[in-house]
C-alpha positions in Angstrom: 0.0 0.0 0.0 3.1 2.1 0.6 4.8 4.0 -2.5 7.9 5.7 -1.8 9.1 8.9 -4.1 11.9 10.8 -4.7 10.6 13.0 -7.9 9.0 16.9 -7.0 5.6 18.1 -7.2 3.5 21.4 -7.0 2.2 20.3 -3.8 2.4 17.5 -1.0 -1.3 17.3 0.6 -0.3 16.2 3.8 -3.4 14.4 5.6 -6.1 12.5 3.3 -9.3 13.5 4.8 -12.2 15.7 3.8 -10.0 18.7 3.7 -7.0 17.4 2.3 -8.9 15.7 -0.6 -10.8 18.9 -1.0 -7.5 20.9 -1.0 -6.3 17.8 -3.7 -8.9 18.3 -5.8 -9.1 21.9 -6.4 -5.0 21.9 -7.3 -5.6 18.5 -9.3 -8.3 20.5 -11.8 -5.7 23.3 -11.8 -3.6 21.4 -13.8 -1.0 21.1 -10.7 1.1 18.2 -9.9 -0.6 16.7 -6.7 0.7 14.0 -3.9 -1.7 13.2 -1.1 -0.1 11.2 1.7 -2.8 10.1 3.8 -2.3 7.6 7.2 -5.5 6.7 6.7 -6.7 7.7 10.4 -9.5 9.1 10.1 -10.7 11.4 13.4 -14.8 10.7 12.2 -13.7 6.7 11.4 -16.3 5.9 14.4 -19.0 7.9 13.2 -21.8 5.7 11.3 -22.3 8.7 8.9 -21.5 12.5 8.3 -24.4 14.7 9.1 -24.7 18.8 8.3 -23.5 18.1 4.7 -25.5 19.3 1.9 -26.3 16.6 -0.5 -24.8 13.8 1.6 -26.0 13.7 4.8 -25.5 10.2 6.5 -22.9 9.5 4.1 -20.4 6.7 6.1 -17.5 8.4 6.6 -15.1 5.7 4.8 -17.8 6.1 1.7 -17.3 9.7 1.7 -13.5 8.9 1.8 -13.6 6.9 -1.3 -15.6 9.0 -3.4 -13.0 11.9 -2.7 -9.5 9.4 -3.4 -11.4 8.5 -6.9 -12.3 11.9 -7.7 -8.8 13.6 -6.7 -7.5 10.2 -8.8 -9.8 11.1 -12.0 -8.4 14.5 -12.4 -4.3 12.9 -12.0 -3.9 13.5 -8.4 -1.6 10.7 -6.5 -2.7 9.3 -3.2 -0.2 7.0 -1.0 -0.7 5.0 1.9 1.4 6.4 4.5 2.8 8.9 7.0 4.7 12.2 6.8 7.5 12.1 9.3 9.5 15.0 8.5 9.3 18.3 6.7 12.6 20.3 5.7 13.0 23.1 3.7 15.4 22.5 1.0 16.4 24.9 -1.5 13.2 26.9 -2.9 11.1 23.8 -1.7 10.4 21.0 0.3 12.1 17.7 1.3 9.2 15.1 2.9 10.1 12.6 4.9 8.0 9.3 4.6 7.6 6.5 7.5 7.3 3.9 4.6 10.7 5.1 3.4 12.0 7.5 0.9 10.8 11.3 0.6 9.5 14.0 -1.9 10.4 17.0 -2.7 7.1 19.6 -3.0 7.2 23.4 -3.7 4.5 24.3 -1.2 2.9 22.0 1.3 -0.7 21.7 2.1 -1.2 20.2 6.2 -4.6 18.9 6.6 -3.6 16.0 9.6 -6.6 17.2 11.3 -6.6 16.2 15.3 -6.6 13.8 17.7 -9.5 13.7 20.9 -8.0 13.2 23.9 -11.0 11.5 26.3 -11.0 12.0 30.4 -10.1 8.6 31.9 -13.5 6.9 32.5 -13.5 2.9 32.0 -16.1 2.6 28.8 -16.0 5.8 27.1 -13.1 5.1 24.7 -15.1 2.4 23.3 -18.1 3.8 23.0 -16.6 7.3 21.0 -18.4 8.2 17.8 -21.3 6.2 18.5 -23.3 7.6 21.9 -20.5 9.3 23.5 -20.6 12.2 21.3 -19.3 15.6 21.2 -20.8 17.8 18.7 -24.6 18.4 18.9 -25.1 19.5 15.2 -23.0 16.7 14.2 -24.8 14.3 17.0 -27.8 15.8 17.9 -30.6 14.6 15.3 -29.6 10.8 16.2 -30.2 11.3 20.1 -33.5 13.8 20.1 -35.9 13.3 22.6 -33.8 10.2 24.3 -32.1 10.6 27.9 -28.6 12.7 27.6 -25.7 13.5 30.1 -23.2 15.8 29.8 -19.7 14.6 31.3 -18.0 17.9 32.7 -14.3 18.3 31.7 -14.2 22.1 32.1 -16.2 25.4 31.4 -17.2 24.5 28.0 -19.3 21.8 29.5 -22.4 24.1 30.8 -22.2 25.2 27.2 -22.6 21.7 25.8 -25.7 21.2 28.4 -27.3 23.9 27.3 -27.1 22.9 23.7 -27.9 19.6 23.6 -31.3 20.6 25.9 -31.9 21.7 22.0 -32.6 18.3 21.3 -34.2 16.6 24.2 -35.4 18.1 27.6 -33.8 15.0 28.7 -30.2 16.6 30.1 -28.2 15.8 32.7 -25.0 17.9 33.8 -22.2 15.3 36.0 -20.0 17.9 37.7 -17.5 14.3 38.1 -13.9 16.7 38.9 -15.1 20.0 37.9 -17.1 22.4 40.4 -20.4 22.5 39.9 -21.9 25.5 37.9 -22.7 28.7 39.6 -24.1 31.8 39.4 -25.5 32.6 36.0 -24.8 29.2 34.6 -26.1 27.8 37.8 -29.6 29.6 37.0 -29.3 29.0 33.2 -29.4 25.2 33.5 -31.7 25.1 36.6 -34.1 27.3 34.1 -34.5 24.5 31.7 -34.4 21.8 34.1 -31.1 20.4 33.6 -30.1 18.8 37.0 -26.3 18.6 38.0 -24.8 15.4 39.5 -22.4 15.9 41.9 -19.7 13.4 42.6 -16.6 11.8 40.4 -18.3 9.2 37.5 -16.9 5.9 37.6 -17.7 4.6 34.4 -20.0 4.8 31.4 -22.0 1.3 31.7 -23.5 -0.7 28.6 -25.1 -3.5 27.9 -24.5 -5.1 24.0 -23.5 -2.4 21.7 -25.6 0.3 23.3 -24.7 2.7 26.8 -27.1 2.5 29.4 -25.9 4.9 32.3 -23.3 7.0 33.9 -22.3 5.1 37.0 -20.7 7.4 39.8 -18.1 6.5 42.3 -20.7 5.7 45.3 -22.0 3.1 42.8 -25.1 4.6 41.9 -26.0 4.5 38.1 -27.9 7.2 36.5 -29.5 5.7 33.6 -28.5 7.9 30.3 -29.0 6.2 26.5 -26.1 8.8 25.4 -23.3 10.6 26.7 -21.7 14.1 25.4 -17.9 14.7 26.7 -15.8 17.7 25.6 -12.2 16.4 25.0 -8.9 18.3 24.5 -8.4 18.2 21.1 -4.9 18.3 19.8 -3.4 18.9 16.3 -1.6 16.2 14.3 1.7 18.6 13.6 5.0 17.0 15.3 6.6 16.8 12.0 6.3 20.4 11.3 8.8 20.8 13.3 11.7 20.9 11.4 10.3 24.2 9.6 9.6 26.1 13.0 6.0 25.1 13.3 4.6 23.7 16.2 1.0 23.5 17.5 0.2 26.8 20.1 -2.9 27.0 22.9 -6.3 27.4 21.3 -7.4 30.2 22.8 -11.3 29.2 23.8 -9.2 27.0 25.7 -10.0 23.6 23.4 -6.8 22.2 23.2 -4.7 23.0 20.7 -3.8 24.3 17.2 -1.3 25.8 14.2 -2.1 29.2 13.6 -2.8 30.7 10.1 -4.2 33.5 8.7 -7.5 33.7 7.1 -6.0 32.5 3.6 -4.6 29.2 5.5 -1.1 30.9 5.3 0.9 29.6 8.2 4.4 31.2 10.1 6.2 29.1 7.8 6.9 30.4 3.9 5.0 27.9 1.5 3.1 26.1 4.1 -0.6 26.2 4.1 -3.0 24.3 6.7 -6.5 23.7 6.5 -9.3 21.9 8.5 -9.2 20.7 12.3 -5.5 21.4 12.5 -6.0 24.8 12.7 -9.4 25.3 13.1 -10.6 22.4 16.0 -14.2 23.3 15.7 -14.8 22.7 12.0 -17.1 20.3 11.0 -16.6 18.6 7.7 -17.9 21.0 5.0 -16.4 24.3 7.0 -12.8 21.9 6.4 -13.4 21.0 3.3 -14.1 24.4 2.4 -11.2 26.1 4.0 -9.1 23.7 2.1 -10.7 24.6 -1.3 -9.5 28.3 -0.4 -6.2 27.7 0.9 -5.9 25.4 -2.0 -6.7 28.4 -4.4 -4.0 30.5 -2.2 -1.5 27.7 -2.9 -1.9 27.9 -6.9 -2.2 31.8 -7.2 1.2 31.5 -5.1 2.7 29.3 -8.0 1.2 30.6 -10.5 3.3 34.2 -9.2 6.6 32.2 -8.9 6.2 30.5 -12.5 5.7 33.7 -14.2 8.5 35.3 -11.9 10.7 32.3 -13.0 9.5 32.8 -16.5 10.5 36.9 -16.8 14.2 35.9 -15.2 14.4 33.5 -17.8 13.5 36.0 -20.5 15.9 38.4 -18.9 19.0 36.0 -18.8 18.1 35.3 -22.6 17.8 39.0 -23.6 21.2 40.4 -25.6 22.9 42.8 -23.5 
């Protein structure tokens, strides 16, 4: 599944999801040379289907996947099996380092690794991720309407997550588990719409088959619950930018965090665009996919100044003195 290579492109797509075969695409039908290397680790792989995107709503992630990799494929696009270890700048480019072996020289890279969810420590939530122990109510939210809810506290973000998903069911519970328990305004905001708040640490998310069935607390009572929302600290997939002076910085809602760009997808580091969760840990899929498309755009307008700059110093060297 692994191809090493050792020839250049326009641009190394680094990350193979939604964004990155967005960002693949839109260079791929500009007539640039295109290399997506993708380690096929999806964040949404536990999801049963994408929701909130037009035209394909409930589409299984992997499905969605495919589609892109044929499409980026159809215009002459290159997708590889594998993982980006290092990035170096080398000469007026890029040297990328592969775990399969080999590298690649790109003129601009494109860094869509999105991120990684880091979950609290509670026996039985791991396993349960992406199915009913959620995150996102627009993402989530449809599938659990009107069904019983809790809300695993992890900071101050969590009242906020109660009060959303009391959107979608009047059915919400707040567990304090290690934070303190809301007060003042957000005290009176969730008392308002009759979400209660569980004192005491949670033990474990119980189930029984392949569905949860209740939030059981340290003192061994279980509070019955068909779906659990948990706010985790969400990281960016960028180690190997390290080598060009990048390196993930504090989001600063407090969410975990991120690279920084600016709002073309421009990063710190000259030729380097990023696009998707890895700078933005909020997006959903179409917002990343989008930003990619632009930052994709960004990328080719870049080149397409450099070949005409190349082209006029050509002409130059060429002209009689």
């Amino acid at each position: 599944m692994t191809e090493t290579r050792s020839d250049e492109v326009d641009v190394v797509v680094i990350g193979g999801g939604a964004a990155g075969l967005s960002g693949a695409l839109t260079l791929a039908r500009a007539r640039r040379s295109v290399l997506v290397v993708d380690a096929g680790a999806p964040r949404n792989a536990p999801a049963a289907g994408v929701h909130g995107l037009l035209a394909l709503d409930g589409i299984p992630p992997a499905d969605l996947l495919a589609r892109g990799r044929r499409e980026v494929r159809g215009y002459g696009g290159r997708i590889v099996h594998d993982e980006v270890r290092t990035a170096v700048r080398e000469e007026d480019g890029f040297a990328v380092g592969l775990a399969g072996g080999g590298s690649v020289r790109a003129r601009r890279l494109l860094v869509t690794t999105g991120l990684v969810d880091t979950l609290p420590e509670v026996p039985g939530l791991r396993e349960r991720w992406g199915r009913d122990v959620l995150h996102c109510p627009y993402c989530h939210g449809w599938e659990v309407r009107d069904r019983a809810v809790g809300v695993l506290a992890t900071g101050p973000q969590s009242v906020h997550q109660a009060l959303l998903f009391r959107q979608w069911t009047a059915d919400v519970v707040l567990f304090a588990h290690r934070t303190e328990p809301p007060a003042g305004e957000d005290a009176e905001r969730l008392a308002a719409l009759g979400v209660p708040v569980v004192t005491g640490e949670v033990a474990a998310v119980e189930s029984a088959g392949d569905r949860l069935t209740g939030v059981r607390l340290a003192d061994s009572t279980v509070v019955a619950r068909d779906a659990l929302a948990v706010a985790t600290r969400m990281e960016a997939r960028a180690g190997f930018l390290a080598g060009l002076g990048l390196r993930a910085v504090p989001h600063p809602a407090g969410f975990g965090e991120h690279l920084v760009t600016d709002p073309t997808g421009r990063t710190e580091a000259p030729g380097v665009w990023a696009a998707g969760n890895v700078t933005d840990l909020s997006a959903q899929v179409g917002p990343a996919a989008a930003a990619a498309t632009f930052a994709a755009a960004q990328i080719n307008h870049d080149l397409v100044l450099a070949d005409a700059d190349r082209a006029v110093a050509a002409r130059r060297a060429a002209a009689p003195a």
